[in-house]
C-alpha positions in Angstrom: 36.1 29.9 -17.0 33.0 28.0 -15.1 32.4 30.3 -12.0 30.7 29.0 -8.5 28.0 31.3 -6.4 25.8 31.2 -4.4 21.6 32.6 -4.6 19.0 32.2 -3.1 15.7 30.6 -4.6 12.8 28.6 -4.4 12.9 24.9 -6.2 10.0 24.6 -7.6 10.3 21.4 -9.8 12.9 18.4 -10.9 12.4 16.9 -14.3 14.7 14.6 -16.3 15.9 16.5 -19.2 17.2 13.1 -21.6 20.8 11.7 -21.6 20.8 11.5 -17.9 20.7 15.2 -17.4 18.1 16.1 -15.0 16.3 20.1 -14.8 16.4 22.0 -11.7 13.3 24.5 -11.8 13.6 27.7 -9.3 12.4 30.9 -9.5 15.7 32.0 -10.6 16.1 30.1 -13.1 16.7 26.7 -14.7 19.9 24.9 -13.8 20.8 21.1 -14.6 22.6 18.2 -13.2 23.5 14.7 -13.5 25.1 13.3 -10.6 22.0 11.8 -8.3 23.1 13.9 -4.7 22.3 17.2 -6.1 19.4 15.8 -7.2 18.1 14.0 -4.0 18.5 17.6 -2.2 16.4 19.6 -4.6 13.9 16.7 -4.3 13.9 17.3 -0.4 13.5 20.7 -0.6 11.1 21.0 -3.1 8.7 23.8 -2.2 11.2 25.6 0.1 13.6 28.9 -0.5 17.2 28.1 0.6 20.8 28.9 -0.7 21.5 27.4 -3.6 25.1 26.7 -5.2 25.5 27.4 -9.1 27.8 26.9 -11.7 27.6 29.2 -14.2 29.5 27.6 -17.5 31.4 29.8 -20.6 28.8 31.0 -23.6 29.7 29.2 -26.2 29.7 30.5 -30.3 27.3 29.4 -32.6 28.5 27.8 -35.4 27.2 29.9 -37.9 28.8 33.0 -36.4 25.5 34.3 -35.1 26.6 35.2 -31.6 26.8 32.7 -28.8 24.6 30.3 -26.9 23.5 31.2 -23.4 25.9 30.0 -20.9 25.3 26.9 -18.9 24.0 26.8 -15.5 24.3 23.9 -13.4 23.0 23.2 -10.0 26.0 22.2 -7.7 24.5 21.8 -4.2 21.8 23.2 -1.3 23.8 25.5 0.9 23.6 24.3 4.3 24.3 27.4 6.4 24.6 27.7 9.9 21.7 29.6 11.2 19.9 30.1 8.1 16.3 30.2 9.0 13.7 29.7 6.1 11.6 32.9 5.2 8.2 32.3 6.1 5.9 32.8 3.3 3.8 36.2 3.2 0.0 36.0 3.5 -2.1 36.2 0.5 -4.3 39.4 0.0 -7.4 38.8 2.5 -6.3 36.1 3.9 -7.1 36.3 7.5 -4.3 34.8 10.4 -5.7 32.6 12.7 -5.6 33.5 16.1 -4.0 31.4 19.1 -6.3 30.0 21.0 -6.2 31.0 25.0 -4.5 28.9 27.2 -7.5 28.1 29.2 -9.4 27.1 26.1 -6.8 24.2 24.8 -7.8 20.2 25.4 -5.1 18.1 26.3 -5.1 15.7 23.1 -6.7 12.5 23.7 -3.8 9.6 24.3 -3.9 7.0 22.0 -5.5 3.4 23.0 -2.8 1.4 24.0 -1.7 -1.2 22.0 -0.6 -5.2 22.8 3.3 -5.6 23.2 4.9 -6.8 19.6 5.9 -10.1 21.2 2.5 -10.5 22.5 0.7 -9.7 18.9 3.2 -12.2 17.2 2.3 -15.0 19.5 -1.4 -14.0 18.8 -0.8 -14.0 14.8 1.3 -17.1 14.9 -0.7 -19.2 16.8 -4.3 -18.4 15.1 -1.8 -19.1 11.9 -1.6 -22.0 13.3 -5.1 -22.8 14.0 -6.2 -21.9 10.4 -3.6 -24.6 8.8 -4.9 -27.3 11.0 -8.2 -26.0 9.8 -7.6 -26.2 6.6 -6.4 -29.9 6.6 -9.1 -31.0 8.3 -11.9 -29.3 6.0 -9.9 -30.9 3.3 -9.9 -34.5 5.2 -13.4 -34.4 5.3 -14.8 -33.2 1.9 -14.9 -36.6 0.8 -17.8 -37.6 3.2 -19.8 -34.3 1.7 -21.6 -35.1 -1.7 -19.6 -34.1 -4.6 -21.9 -31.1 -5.8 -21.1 -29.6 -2.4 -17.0 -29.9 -2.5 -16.4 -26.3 -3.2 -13.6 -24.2 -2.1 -16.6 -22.0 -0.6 -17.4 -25.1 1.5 -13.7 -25.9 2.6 -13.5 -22.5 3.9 -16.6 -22.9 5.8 -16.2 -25.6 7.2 -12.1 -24.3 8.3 -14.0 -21.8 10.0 -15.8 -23.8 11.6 -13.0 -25.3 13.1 -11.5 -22.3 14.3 -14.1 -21.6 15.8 -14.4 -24.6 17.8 -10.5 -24.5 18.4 -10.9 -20.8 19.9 -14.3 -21.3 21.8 -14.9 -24.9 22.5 -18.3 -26.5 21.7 -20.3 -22.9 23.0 -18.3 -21.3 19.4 -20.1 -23.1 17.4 -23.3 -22.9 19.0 -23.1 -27.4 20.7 -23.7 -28.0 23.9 -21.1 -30.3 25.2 -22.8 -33.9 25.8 -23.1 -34.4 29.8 -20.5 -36.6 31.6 -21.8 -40.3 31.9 -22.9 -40.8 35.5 -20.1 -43.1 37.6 -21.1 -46.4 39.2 -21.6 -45.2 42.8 -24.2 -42.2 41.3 -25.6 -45.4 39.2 -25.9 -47.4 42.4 -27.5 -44.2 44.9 -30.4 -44.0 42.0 -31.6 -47.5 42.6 -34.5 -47.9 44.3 -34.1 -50.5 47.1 -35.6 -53.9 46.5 -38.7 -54.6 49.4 -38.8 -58.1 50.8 -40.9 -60.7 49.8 -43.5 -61.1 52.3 -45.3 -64.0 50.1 -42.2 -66.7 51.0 -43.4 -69.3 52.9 -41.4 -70.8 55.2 
């Protein structure tokens, strides 16, 4: 009759063993399993000494009469027990503990740039999304005044950059100075110079 304990080991590996069976490796042992939660535990403690439930099977006769095969183990479940702290690992041979530093001697750790609000990056990313589509059709509407040699996809993306630039930073992004403001009538008339009389008339 199958009989349920409980040990304590270290899992030190999970690999499928064929026909859905899977291989728990510990230091105690090998056990099996082939329902997936047992499974997903070792997985998360892999590395780690904790209570482990087992299922030892009945030894079953070989067929020849030579004696029996060894007895089934199967891996049931990680014990979670109230208060169970994992053992901490001993120090190898040597191997020198760091020391605390002193109080006085600790930095406060550096806070982390702050970053732009989600809502405020998604406005960014949609609208320059935005601004590269618009891009992009116009570098496409004006390939055909380009000659044909020069209609490359390398060209198209130059010239949508161009266009972003322009959208983002005016004439100044892409290096035009904007054409001065055509002077109104009364600035036209103020730069006249005044006609002098005729003094040749005769009257």
């Amino acid at each position: 009759m199958a009989q349920e304990q409980v040990i304590e080991a270290t899992i030190l590996g999970v690999q499928p063993d064929g026909n859905g069976w899977v291989k728990i490796q510990t230091d105690q042992g090998e056990f099996s399993t082939k329902f997936p939660e047992p499974v997903a535990e070792a997985q998360a403690h892999l590395g780690q000494r904790v209570p482990i439930a087992i299922e030892v099977g009945q030894a079953k006769p070989k067929a020849d009469g030579s004696g029996y095969w060894p007895a089934p183990q199967y891996f049931k479940k990680v014990v979670q027990q109230q208060g169970y702290q994992q053992p901490q690992p001993a120090p190898f041979a040597g191997q020198v503990q760091p020391q605390s530093a002193p109080q006085a001697l600790q930095q406060p750790a550096p806070s982390p740039p702050a970053q732009p609000a989600p809502s405020q990056q998604s406005d960014q990313t949609r609208e320059m999304r935005i601004m590269r589509q618009t891009a992009g059709k116009l570098a496409v509407a004006t390939m055909p005044l380009v000659p044909s040699e020069q209609r490359t996809f390398q060209n198209q993306i130059a010239v949508a950059e161009a266009w972003v630039r322009y959208f983002v930073g005016g004439t100044e992004g892409v290096g035009i100075r904007s054409m001065p403001e055509p002077p109104t009538q009364e600035q036209q008339m103020s730069q006249m110079s005044p006609i002098a009389p005729d003094d040749d008339i005769p009257f």
